[in-house]
C-alpha positions, 0 to 999 in steps of 0.5 A, a space after each residue: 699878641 693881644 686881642 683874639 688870633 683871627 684867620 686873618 692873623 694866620 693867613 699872614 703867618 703862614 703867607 697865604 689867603 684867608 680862603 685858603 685858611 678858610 678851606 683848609 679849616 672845612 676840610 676842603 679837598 684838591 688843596 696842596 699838602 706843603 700849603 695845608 702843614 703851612 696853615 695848620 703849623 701857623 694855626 698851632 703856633 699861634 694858638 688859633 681857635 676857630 669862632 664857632 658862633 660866626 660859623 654857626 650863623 652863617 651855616 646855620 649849622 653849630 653841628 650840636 645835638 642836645 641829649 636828655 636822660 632821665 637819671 644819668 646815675 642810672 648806669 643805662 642812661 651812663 652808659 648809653 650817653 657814652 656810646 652816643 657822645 663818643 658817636 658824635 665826636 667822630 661825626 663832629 658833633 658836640 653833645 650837650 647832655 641834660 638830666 630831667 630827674 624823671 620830672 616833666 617840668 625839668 624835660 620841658 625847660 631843657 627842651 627850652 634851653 636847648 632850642 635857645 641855644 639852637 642845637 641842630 637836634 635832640 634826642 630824647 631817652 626819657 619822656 612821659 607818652 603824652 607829652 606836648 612839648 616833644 609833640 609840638 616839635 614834631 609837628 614843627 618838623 624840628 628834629 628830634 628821636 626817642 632813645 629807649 623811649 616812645 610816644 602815642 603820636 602819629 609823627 614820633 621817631 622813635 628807636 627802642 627794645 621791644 619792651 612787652 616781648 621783654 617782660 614776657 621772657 622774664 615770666 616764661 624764664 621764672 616759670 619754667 624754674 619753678 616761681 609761682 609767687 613773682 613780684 614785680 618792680 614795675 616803675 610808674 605807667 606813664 612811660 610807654 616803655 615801662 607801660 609795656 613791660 608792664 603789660 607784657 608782665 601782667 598778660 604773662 602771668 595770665 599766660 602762665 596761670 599765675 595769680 598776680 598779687 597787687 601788695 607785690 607790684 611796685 609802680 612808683 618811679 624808680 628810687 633805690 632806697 625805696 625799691 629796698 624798703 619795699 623788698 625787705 618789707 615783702 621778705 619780712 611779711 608771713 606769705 613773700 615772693 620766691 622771686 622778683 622781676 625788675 624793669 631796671 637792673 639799678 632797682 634789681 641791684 637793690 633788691 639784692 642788697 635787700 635780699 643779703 641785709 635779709 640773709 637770704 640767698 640768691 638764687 637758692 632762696 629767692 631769684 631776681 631778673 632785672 631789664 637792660 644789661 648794663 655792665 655791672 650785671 655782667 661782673 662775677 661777682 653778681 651775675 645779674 639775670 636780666 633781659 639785655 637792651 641792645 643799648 649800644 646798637 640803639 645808641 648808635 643808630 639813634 644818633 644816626 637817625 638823628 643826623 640823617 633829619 639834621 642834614 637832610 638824609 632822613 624824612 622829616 615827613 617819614 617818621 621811622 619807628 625801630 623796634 629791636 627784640 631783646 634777649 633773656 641772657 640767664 646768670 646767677 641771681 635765678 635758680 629753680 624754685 625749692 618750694 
């Protein structure tokens, strides 16, 4: 059969109505089993697929919702796209997924593309605190919710960890084993999630009595390669920290492979504590001290969040504001001070 295989084509196959094939397509109830099996045998052996962009314009619904990370080779950005795209099949949404790099300018053109394409939502798990583009779409009531991400504006919907209570477990954790010299992998400000973490860290070490030594903080954006330069620098000065705390797990993986090029042992001679809980911190053969994100609970209620905006369930006009608390889960990167 030449052309595309149309309802129509699968109406007359099966003996039916095309608003039999119609309903038997949307799942409609009270229709009769031996009538559905005629339809969907006709579907199948015809090889019919459904016009998806027909039916988009006139529900003006195409059931799929954008998601952009900031770095998708970053495993808790992987892992929670995971979580969410698998979500969303059972709801019976498509997900198109975009990755910014950390760069503003990308955020903002995918922000663009998404819309262009009508996606009946976004979500959002990386975003400078300030930015316009995200505010506007509030402001339009369009919907959309931060992951793991927050903005200063009075309509946000937001569902993240409480960052700054996170940051305050690494410090007391180090502390009580014994660290008084702690250096920390900050990552830049201009996120609120890593601006609190960073201000919980700071009013720890207050807190705690421990001096913070500026030449230990790193608060670039988040880069392996230089997170590893930076650590073999700091092991090889004449005065180093006796342990790192890092508000990513991928940046404390790099300080332990700094720390081995060193020849220094963790935890006996020098002790790291990372932010997030993704898999890998959980293999034996790391045992990465961290503080855990509750990612794949955040992952699931993000989306249904999302989809209560988009059918209605939600309050555009309310905006929701979720603060989980995250956990210090102590493995076998941290250790008492010897020194």
């Amino acid at each position: 059969m030449e052309g595309r295989i149309s309802a129509y084509d699968v109406a007359k196959k099966a003996g039916v109505s095309q608003s039999t094939v119609s309903r038997v397509l949307n799942n409609y109830p009270y229709i009769k089993t031996a009538t559905k099996e005629k339809v969907l045998t006709a579907i199948n052996e015809l090889g019919f697929t459904r016009d998806e962009i027909a039916r988009s314009l006139a529900s003006k619904k195409t059931r799929t919702i954008g998601l952009i990370v900031g770095d998708i080779t970053n495993p808790f950005f992987s892992e929670s796209a995971k979580v969410i795209t698998t979500k969303a099949q059972e709801m019976e949404y498509d997900v198109i997924l975009c990755n910014t790099n950390h760069n503003e300018e990308n955020l903002n053109k995918y922000i663009q593309t998404l819309i262009g394409k009508r996606v009946d939502g976004i979500i959002i798990a990386s975003a400078d605190k300030d930015n316009e583009k995200i505010k506007e779409l509030y402001d339009n009531g369009f919907p959309i919710v931060l992951y793991n991400s927050m903005m200063e504006h009075d309509h946000v919907n937001y569902i993240a960890v409480n960052n700054y209570r996170g940051a305050q477990l690494a410090v007391r954790h180090l502390y009580h084993l014994n660290h008084r010299e702690i250096s920390y992998i900050a990552g830049p400000s201009k996120y609120l999630t890593t601006h609190l973490r960073n201000e919980g860290f700071k009013d720890a070490l207050k807190q705690f009595g421990l001096p913070l030594h500026e030449e230990y903080v790193y608060n670039q954006e988040f880069s392996y390669d230089e997170v590893y330069q930076f650590t073999k620098k700091l092991l090889n000065g004449k005065k180093r920290p006796t342990s790192f705390f890092s508000a990513s797990d991928q940046m404390a993986l790099a300080i332990l492979d700094a720390a081995a090029s060193e020849n220094i042992r963790v935890p006996e001679e020098l002790s790291v504590i990372g932010f997030d809980d993704i898999d890998l911190a959980k293999n034996r053969y790391i045992g990465l001290t961290t503080i855990t994100q509750p990612k794949e609970k955040m992952a699931k209620l993000t989306l249904e969040k999302l989809i209560g905006l988009i059918e209605k369930h939600e309050d555009v006009a309310s905006p929701f504001q979720i603060i989980l608390e995250p956990e210090l889960i102590p493995r076998k990167t941290t250790g008492r001070c010897q020194t």
